[in-house]
C-alpha positions as CSV (number, residue, x, y, z in Angstrom):
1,X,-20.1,-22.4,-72.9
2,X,-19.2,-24.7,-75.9
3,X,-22.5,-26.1,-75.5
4,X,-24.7,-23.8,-76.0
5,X,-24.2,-24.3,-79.4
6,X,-25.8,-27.4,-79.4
7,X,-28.9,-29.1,-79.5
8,X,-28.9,-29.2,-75.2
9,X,-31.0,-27.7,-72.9
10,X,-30.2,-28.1,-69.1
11,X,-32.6,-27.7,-66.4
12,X,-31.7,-26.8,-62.7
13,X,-34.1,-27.7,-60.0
14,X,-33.2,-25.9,-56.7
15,X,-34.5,-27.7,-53.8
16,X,-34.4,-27.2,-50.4
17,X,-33.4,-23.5,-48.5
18,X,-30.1,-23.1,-49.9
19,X,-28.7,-20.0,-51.1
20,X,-28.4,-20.5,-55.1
21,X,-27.1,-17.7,-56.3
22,X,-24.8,-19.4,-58.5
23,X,-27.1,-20.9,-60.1
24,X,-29.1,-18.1,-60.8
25,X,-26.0,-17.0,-62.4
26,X,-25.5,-19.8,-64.1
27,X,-29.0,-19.6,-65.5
28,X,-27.8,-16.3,-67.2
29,X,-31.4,-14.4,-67.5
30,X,-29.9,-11.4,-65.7
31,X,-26.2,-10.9,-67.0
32,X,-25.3,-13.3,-70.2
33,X,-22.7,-15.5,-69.6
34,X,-19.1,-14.9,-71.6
35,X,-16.1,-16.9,-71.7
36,X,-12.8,-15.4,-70.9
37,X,-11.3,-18.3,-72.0
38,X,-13.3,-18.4,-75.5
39,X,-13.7,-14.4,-75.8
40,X,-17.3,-14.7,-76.6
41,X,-20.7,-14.9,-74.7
42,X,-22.9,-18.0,-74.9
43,X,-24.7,-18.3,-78.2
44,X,-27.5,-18.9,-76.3
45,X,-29.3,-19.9,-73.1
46,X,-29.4,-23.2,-72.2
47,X,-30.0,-23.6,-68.6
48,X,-32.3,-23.0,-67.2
49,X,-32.8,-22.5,-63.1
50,X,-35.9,-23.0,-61.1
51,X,-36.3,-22.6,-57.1
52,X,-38.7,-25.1,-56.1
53,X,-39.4,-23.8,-52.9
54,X,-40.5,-20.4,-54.4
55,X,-43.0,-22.2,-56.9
56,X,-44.5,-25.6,-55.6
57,X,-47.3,-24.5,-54.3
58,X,-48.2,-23.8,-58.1
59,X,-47.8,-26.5,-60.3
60,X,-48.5,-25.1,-63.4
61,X,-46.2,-22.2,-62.9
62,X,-43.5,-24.5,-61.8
63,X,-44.1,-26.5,-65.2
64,X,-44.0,-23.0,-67.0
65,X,-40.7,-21.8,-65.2
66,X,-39.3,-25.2,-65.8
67,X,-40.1,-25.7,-69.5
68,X,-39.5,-21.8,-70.3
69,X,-36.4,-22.1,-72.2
70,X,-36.6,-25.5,-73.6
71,X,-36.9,-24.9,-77.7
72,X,-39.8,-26.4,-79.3
């Protein structure tokens, strides 16, 4: 949470048939992530999660989902 502040961007890649729903969560597309222990949400999102089973048959969409919430 402190870091999403920063200059940082951290990318996930979920391989194998795992269940990673914690890392979905993680990612925090769906519900934002807040911090009980800092009483504020994340400034904003810097991980990003990406199933690689769901996407490498596509290369370009895996780039896409990969690089989608690096800043440029």
């Amino acid at each position: 949470m402190k870091g999403s502040d920063l200059p940082l961007s951290i990318i996930i890649v979920g391989i194998g048939d795992h269940n990673f729903w914690l890392m979905e969560k993680l990612d925090g597309d769906v519900t934002p992530l807040y911090s009980t222990n800092l009483g504020r949400y994340r400034e904003r999102d810097i991980v990003q999660f990406v199933p690689f089973k769901e996407l490498k048959s596509d290369p370009i969409r895996l780039a896409r989902e990969v690089l989608a919430e690096v800043p440029f």
